[in-house]
mmCIF entry with sequence, helices, sheets and N, C-alpha, C, O atoms, coordinates in Angstrom:
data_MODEL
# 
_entry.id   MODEL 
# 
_entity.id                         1 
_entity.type                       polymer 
_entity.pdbx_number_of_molecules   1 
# 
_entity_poly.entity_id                      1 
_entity_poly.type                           'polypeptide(L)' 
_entity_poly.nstd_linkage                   no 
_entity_poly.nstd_monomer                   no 
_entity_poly.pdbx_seq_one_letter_code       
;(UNK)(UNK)(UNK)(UNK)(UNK)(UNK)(UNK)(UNK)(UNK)(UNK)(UNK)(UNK)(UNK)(UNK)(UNK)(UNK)
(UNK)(UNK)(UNK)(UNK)(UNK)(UNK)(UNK)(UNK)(UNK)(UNK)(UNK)(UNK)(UNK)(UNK)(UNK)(UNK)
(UNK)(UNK)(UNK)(UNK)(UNK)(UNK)(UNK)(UNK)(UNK)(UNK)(UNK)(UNK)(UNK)(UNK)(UNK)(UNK)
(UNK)(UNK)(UNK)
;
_entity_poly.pdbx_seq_one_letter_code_can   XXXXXXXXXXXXXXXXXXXXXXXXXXXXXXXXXXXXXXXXXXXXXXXXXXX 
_entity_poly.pdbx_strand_id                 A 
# 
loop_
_entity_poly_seq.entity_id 
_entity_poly_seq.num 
_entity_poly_seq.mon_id 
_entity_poly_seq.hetero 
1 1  UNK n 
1 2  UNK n 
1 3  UNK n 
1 4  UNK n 
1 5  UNK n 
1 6  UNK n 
1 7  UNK n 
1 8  UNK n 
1 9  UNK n 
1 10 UNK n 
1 11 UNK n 
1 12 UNK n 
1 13 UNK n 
1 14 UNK n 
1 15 UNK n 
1 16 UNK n 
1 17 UNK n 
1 18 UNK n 
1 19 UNK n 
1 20 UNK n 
1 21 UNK n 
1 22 UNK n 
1 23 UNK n 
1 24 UNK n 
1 25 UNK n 
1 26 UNK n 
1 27 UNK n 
1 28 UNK n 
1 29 UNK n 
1 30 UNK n 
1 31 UNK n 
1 32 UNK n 
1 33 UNK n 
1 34 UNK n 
1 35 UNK n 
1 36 UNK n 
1 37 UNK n 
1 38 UNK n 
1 39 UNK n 
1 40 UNK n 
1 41 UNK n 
1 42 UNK n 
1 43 UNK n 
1 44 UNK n 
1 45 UNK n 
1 46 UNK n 
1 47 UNK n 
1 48 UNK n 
1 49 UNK n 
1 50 UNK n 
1 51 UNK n 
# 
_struct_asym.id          A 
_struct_asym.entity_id   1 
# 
loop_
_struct_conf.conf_type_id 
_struct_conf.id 
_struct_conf.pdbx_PDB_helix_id 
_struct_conf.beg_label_comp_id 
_struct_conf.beg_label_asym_id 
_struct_conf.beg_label_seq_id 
_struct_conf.pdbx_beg_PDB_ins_code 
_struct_conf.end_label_comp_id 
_struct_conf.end_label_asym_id 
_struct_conf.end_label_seq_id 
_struct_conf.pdbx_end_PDB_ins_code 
_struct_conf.beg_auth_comp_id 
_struct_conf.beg_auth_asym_id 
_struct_conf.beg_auth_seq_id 
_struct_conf.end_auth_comp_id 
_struct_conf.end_auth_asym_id 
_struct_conf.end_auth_seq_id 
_struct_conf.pdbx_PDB_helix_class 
_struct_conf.details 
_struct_conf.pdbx_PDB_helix_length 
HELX_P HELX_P1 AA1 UNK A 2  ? UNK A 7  ? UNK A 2  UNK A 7  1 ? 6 
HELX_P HELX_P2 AA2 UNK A 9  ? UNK A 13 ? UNK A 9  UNK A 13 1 ? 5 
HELX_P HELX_P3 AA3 UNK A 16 ? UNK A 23 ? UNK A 16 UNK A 23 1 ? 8 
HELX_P HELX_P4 AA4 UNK A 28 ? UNK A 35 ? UNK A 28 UNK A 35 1 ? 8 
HELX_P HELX_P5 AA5 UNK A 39 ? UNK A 44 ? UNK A 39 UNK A 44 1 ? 6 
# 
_struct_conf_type.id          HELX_P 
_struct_conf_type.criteria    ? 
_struct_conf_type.reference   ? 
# 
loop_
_atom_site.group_PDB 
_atom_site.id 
_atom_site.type_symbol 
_atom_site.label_atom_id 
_atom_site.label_alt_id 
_atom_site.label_comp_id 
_atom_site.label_asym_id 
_atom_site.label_entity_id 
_atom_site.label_seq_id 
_atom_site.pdbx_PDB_ins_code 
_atom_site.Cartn_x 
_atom_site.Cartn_y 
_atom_site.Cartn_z 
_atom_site.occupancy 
_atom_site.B_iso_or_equiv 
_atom_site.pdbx_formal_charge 
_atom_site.auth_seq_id 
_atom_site.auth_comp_id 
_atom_site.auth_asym_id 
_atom_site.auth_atom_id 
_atom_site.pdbx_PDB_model_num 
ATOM 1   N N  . UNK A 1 1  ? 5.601  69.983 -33.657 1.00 0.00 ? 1  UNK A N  1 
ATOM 2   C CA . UNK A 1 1  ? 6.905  70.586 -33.683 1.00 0.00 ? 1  UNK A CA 1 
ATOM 3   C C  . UNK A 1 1  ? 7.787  69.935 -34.756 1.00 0.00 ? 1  UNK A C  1 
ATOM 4   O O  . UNK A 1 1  ? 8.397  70.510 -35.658 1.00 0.00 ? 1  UNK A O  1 
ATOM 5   N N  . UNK A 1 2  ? 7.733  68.595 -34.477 1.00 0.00 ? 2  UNK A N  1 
ATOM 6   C CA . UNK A 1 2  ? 8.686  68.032 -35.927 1.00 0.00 ? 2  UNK A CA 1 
ATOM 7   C C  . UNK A 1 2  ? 7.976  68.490 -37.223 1.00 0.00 ? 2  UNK A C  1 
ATOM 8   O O  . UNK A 1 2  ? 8.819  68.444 -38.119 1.00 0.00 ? 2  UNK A O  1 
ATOM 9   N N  . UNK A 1 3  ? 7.184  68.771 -37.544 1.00 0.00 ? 3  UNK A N  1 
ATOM 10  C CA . UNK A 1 3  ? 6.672  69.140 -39.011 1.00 0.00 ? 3  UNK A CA 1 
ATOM 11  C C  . UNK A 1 3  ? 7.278  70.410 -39.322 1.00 0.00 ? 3  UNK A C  1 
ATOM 12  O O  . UNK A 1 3  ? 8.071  70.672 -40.227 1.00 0.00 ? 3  UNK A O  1 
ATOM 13  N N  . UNK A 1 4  ? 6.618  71.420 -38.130 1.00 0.00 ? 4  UNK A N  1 
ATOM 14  C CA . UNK A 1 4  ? 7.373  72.688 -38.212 1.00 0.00 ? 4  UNK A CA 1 
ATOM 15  C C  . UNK A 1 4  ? 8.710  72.834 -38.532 1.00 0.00 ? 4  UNK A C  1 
ATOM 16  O O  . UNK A 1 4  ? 9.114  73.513 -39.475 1.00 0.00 ? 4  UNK A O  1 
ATOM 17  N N  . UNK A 1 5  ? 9.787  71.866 -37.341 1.00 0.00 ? 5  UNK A N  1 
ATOM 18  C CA . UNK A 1 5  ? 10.680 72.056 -37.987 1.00 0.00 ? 5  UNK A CA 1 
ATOM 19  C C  . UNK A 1 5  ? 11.517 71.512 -39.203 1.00 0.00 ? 5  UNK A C  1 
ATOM 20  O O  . UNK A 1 5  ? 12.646 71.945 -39.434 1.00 0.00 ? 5  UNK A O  1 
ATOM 21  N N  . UNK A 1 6  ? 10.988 70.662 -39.877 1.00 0.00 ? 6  UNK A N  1 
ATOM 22  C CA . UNK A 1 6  ? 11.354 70.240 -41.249 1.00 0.00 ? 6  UNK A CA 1 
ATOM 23  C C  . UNK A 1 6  ? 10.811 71.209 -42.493 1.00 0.00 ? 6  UNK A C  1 
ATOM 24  O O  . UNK A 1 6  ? 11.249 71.490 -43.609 1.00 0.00 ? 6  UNK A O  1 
ATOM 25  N N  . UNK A 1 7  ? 9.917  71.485 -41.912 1.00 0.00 ? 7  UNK A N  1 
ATOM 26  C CA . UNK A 1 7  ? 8.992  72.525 -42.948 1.00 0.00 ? 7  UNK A CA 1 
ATOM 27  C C  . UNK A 1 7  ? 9.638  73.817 -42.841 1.00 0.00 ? 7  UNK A C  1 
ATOM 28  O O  . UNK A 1 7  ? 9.195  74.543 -43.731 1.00 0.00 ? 7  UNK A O  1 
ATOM 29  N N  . UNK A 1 8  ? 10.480 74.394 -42.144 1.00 0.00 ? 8  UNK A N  1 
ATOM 30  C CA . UNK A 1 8  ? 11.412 75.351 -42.224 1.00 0.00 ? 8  UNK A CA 1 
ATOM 31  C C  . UNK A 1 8  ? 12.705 75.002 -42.711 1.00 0.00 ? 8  UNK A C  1 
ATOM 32  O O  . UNK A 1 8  ? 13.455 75.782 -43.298 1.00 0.00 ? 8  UNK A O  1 
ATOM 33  N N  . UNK A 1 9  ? 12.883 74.111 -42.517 1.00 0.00 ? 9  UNK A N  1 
ATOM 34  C CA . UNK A 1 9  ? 14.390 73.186 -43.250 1.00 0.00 ? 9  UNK A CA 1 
ATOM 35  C C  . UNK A 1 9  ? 13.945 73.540 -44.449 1.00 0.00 ? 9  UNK A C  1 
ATOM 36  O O  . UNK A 1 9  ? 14.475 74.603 -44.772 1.00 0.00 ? 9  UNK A O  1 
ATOM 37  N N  . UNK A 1 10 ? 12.886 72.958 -45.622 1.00 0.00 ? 10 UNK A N  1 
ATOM 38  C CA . UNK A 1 10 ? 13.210 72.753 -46.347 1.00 0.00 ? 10 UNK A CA 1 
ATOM 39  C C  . UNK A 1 10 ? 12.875 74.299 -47.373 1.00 0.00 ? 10 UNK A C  1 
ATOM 40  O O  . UNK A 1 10 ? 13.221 74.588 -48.519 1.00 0.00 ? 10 UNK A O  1 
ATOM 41  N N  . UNK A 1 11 ? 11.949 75.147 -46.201 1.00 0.00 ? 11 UNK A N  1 
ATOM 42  C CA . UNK A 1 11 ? 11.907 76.363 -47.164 1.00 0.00 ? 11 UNK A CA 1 
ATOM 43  C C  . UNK A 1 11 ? 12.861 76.755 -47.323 1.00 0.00 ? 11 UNK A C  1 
ATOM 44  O O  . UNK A 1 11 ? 13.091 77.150 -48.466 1.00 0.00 ? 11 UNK A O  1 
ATOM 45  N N  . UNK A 1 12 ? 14.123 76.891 -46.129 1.00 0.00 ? 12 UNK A N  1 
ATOM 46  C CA . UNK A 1 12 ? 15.278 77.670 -46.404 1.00 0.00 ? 12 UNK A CA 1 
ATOM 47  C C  . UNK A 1 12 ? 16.075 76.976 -47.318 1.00 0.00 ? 12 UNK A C  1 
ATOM 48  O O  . UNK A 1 12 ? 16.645 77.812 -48.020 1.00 0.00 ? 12 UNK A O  1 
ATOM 49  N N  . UNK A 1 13 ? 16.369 75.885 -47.624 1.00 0.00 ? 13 UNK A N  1 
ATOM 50  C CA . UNK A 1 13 ? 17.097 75.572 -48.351 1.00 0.00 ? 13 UNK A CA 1 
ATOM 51  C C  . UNK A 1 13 ? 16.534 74.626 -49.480 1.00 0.00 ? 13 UNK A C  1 
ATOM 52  O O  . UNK A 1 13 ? 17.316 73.947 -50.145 1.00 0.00 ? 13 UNK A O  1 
ATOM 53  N N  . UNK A 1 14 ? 14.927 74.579 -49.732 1.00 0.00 ? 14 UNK A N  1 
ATOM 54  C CA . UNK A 1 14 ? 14.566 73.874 -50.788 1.00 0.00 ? 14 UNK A CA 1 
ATOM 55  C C  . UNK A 1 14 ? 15.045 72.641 -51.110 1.00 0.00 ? 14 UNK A C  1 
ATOM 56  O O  . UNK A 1 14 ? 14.817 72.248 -52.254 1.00 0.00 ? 14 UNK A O  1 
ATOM 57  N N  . UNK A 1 15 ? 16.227 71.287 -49.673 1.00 0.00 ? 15 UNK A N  1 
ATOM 58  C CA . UNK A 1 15 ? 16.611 70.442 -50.368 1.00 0.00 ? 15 UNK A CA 1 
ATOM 59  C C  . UNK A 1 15 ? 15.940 69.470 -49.375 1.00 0.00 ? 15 UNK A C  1 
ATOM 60  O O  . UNK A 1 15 ? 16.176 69.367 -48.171 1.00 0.00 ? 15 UNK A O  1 
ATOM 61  N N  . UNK A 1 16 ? 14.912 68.665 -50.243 1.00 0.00 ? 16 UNK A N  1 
ATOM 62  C CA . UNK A 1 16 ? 13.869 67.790 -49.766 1.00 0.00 ? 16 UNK A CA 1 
ATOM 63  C C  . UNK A 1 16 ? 14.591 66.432 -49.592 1.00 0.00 ? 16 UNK A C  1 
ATOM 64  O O  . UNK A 1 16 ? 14.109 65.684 -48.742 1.00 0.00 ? 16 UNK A O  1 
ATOM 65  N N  . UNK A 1 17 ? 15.953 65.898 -50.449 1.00 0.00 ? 17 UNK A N  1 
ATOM 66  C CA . UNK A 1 17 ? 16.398 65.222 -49.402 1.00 0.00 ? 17 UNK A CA 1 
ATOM 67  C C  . UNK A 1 17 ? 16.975 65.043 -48.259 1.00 0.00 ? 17 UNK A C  1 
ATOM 68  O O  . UNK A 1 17 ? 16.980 63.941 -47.710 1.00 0.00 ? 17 UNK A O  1 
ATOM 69  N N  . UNK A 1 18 ? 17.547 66.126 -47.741 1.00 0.00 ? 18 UNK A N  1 
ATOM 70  C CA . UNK A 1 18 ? 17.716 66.781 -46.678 1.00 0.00 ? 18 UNK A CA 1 
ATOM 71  C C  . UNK A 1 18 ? 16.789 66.453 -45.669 1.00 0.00 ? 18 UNK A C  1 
ATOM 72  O O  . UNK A 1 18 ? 17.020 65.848 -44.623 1.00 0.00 ? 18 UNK A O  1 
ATOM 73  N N  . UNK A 1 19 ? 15.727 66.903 -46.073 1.00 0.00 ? 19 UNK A N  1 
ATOM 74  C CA . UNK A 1 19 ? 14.088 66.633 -45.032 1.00 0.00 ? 19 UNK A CA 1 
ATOM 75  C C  . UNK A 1 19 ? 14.209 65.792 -44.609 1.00 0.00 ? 19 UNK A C  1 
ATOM 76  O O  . UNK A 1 19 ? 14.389 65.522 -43.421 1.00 0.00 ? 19 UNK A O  1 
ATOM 77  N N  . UNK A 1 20 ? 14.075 64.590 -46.292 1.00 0.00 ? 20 UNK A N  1 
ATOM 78  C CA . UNK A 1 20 ? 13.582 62.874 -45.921 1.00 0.00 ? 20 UNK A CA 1 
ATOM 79  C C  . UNK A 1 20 ? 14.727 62.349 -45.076 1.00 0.00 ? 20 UNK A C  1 
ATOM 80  O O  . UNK A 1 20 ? 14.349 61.698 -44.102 1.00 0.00 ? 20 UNK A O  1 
ATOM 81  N N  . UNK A 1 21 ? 16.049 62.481 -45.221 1.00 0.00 ? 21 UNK A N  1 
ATOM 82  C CA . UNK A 1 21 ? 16.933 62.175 -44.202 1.00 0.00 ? 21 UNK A CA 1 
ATOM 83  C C  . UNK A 1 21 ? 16.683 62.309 -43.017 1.00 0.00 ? 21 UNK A C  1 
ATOM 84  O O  . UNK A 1 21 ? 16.529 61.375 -42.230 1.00 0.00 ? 21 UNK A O  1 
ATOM 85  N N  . UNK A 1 22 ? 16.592 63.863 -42.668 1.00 0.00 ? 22 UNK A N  1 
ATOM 86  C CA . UNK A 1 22 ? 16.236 64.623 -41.373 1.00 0.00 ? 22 UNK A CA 1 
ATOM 87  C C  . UNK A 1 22 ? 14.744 63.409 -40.379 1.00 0.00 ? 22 UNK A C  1 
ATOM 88  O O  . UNK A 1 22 ? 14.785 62.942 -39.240 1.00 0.00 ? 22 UNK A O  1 
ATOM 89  N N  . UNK A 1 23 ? 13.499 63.273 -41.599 1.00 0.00 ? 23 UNK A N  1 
ATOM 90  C CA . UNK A 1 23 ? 12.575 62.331 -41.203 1.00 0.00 ? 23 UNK A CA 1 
ATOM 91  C C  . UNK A 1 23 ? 12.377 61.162 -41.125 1.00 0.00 ? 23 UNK A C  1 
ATOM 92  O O  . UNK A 1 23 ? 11.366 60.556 -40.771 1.00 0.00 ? 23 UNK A O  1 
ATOM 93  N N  . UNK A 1 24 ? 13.527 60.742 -41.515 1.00 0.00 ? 24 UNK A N  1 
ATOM 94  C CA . UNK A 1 24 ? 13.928 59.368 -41.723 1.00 0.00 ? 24 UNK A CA 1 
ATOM 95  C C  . UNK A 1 24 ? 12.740 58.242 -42.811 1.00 0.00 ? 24 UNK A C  1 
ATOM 96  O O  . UNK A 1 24 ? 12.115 57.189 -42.681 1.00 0.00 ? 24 UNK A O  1 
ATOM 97  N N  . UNK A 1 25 ? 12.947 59.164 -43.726 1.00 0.00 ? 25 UNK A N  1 
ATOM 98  C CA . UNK A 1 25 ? 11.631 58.596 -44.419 1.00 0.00 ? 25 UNK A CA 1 
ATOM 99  C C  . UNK A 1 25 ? 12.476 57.406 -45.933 1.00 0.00 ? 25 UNK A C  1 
ATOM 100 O O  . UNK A 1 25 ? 13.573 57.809 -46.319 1.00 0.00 ? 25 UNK A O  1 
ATOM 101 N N  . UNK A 1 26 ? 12.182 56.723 -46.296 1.00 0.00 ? 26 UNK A N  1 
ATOM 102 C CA . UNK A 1 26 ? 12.825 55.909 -47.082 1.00 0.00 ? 26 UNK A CA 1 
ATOM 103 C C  . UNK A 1 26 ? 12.243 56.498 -48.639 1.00 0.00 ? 26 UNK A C  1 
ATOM 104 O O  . UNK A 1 26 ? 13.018 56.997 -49.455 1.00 0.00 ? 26 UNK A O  1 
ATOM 105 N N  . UNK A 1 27 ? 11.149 56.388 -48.823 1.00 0.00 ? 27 UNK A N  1 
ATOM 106 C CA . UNK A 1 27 ? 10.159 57.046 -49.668 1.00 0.00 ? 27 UNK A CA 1 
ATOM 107 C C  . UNK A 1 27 ? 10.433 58.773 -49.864 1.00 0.00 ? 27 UNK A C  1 
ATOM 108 O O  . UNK A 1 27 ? 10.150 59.577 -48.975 1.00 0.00 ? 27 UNK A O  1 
ATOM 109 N N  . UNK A 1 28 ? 10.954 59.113 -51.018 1.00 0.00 ? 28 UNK A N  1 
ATOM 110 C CA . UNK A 1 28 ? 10.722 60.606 -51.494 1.00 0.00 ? 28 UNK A CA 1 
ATOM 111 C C  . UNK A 1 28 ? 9.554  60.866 -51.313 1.00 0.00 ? 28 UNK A C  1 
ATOM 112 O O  . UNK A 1 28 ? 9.378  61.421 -50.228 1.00 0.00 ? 28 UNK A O  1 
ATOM 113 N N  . UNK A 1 29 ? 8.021  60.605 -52.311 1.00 0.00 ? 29 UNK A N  1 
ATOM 114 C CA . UNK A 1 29 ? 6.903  60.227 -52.250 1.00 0.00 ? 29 UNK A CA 1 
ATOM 115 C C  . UNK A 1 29 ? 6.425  60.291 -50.523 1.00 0.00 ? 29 UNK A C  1 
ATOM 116 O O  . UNK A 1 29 ? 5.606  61.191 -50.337 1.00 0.00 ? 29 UNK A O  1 
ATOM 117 N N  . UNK A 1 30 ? 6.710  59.680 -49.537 1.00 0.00 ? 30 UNK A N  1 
ATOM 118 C CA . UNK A 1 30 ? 6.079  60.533 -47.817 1.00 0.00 ? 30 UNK A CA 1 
ATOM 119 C C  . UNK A 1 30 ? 6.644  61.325 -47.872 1.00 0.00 ? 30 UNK A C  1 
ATOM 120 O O  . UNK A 1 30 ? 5.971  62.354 -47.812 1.00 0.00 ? 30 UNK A O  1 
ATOM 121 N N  . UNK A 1 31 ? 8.257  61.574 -48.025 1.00 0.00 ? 31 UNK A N  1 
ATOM 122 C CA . UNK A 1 31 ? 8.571  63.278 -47.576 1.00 0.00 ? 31 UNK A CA 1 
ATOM 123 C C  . UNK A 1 31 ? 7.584  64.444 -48.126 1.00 0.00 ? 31 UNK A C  1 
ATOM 124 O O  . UNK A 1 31 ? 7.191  65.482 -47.594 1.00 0.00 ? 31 UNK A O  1 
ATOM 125 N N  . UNK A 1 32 ? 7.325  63.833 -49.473 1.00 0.00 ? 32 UNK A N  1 
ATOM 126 C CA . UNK A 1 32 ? 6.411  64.858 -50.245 1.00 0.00 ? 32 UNK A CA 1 
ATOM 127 C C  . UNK A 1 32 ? 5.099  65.240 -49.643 1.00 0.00 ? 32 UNK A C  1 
ATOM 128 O O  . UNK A 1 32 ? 4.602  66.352 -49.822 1.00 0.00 ? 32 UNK A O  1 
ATOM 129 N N  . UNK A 1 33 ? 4.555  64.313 -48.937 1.00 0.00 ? 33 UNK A N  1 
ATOM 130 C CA . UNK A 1 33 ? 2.702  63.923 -48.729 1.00 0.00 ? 33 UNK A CA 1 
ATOM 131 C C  . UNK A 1 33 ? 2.998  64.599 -47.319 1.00 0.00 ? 33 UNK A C  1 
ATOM 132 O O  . UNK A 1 33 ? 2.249  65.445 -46.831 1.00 0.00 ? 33 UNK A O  1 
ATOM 133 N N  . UNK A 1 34 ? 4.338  64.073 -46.622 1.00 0.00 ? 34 UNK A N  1 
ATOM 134 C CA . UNK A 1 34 ? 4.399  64.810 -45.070 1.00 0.00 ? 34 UNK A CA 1 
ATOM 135 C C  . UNK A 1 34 ? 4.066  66.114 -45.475 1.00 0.00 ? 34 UNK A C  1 
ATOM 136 O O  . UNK A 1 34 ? 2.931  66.529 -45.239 1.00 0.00 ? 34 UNK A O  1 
ATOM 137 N N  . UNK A 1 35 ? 4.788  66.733 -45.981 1.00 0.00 ? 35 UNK A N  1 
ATOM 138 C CA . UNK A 1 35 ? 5.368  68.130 -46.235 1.00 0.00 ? 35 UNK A CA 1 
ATOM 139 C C  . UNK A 1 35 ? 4.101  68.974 -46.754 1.00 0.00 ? 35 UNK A C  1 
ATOM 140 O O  . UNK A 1 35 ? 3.954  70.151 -46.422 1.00 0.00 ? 35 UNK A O  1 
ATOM 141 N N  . UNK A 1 36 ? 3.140  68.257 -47.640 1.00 0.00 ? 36 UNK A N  1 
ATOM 142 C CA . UNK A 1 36 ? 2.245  68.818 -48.523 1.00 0.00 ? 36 UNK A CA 1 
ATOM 143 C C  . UNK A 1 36 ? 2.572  70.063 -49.221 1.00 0.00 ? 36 UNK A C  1 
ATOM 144 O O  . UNK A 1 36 ? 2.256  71.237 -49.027 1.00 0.00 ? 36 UNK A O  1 
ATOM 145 N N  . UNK A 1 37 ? 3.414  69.367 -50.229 1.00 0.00 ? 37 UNK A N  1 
ATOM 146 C CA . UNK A 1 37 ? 3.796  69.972 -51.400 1.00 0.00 ? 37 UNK A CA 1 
ATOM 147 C C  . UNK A 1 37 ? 3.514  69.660 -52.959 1.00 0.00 ? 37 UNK A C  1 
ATOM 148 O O  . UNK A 1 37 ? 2.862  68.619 -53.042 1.00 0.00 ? 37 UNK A O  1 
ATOM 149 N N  . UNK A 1 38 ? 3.637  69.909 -53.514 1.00 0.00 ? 38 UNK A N  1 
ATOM 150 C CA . UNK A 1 38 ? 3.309  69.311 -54.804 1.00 0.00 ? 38 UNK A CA 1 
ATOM 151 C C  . UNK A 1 38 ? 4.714  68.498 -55.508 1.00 0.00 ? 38 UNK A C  1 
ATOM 152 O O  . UNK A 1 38 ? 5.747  69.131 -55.724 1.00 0.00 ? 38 UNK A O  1 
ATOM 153 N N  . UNK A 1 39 ? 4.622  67.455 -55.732 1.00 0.00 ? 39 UNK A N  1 
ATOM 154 C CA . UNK A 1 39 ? 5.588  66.757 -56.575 1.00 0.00 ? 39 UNK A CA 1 
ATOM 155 C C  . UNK A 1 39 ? 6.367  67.373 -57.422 1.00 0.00 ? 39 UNK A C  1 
ATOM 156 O O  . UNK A 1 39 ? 7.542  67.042 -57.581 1.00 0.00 ? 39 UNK A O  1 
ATOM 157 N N  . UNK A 1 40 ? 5.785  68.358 -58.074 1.00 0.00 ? 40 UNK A N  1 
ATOM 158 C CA . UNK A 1 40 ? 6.855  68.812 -59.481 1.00 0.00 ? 40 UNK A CA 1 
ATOM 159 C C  . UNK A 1 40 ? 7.544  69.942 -58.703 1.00 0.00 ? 40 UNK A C  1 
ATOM 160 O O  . UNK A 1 40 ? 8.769  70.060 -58.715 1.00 0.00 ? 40 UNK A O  1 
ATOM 161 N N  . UNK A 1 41 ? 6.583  70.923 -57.901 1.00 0.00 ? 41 UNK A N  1 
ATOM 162 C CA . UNK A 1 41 ? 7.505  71.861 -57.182 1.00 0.00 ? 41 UNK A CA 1 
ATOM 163 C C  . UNK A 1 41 ? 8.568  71.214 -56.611 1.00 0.00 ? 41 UNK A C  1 
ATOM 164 O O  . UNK A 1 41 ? 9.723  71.220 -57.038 1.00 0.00 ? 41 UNK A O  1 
ATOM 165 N N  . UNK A 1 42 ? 7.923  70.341 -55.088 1.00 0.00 ? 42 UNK A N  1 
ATOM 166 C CA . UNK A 1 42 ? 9.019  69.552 -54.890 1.00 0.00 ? 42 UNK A CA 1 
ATOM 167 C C  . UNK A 1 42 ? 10.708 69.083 -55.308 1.00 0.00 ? 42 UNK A C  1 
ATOM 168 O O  . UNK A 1 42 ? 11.720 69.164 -54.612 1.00 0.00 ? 42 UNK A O  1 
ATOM 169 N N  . UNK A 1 43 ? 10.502 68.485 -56.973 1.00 0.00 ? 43 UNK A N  1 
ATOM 170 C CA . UNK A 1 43 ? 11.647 68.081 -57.217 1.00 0.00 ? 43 UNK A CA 1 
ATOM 171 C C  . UNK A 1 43 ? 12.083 69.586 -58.131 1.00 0.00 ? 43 UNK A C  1 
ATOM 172 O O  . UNK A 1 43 ? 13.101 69.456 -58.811 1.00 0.00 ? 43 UNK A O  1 
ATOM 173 N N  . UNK A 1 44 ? 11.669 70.422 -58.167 1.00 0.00 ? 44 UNK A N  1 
ATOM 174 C CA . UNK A 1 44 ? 12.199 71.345 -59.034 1.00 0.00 ? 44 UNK A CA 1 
ATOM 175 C C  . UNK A 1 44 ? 13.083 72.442 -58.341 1.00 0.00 ? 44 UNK A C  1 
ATOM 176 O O  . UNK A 1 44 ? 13.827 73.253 -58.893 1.00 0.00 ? 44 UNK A O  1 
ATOM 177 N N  . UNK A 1 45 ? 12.814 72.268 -56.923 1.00 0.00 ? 45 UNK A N  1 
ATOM 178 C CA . UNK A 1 45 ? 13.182 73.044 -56.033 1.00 0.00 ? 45 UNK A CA 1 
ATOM 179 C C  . UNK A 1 45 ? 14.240 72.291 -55.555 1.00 0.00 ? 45 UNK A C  1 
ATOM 180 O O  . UNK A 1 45 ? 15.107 73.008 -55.056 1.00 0.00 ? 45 UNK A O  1 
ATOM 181 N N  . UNK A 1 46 ? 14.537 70.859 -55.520 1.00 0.00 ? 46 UNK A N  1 
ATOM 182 C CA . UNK A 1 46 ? 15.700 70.392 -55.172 1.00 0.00 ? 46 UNK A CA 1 
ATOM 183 C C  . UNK A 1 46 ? 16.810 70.162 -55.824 1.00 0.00 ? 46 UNK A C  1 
ATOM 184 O O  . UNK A 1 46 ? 18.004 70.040 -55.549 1.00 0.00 ? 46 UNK A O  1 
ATOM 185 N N  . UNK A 1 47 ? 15.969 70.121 -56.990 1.00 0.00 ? 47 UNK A N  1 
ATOM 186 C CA . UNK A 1 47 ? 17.184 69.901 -58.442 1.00 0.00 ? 47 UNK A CA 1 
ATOM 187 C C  . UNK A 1 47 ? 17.895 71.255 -58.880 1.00 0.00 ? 47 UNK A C  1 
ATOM 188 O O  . UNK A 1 47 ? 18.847 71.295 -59.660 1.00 0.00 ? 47 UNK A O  1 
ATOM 189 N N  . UNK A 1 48 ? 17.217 72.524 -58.183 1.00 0.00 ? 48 UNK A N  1 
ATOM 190 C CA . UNK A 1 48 ? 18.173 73.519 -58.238 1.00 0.00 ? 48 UNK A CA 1 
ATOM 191 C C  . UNK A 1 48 ? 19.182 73.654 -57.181 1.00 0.00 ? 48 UNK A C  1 
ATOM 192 O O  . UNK A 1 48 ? 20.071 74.486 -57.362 1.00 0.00 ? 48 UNK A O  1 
ATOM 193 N N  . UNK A 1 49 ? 19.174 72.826 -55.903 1.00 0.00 ? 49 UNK A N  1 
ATOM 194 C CA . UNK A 1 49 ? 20.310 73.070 -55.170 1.00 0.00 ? 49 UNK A CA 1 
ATOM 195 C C  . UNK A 1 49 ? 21.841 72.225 -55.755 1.00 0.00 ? 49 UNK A C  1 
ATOM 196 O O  . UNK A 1 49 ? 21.995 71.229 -56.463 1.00 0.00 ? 49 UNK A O  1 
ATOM 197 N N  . UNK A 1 50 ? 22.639 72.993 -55.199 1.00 0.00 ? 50 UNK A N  1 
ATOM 198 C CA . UNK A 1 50 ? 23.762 72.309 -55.544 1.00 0.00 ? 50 UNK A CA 1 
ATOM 199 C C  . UNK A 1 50 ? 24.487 71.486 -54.695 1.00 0.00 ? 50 UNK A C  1 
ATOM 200 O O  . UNK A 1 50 ? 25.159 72.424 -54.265 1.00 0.00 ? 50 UNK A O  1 
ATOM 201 N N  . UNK A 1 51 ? 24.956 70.466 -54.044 1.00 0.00 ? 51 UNK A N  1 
ATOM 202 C CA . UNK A 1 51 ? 25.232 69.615 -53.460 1.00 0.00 ? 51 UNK A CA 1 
ATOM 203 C C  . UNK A 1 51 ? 26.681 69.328 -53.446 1.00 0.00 ? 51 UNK A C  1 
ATOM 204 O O  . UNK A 1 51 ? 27.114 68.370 -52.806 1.00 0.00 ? 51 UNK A O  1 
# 
C-alpha cells in the first residue's frame, strides 16, 4: 500500500521530492530505486514542476 500510494503521488504531480519527503527517504537516488524509475525521467519530470 505505501508504494502504491506514493507511486500515485508522484504520477499526478511528477514532484519526486514530494515522494522522498512523503517516504522519508534522505537519498534522491532510493526515492528513485523505490519508485523504479529511471533517473533522467525522474529529474526531468520534477524540474518541470513549479514550486
Amino acid at each position: 500500500m505505501r508504494r502504491t500510494k506514493v507511486a500515485q503521488v508522484y504520477k499526478k504531480t511528477g514532484n519526486l521530492r514530494a515522494v522522498q519527503l512523503l517516504l522519508g527517504h534522505t537519498k534522491m537516488d532510493s526515492t528513485v530505486r523505490y519508485l523504479g524509475v529511471d533517473i533522467d525521467d525522474a529529474l526531468s519530470l520534477s524540474e518541470g514542476i513549479d514550486l
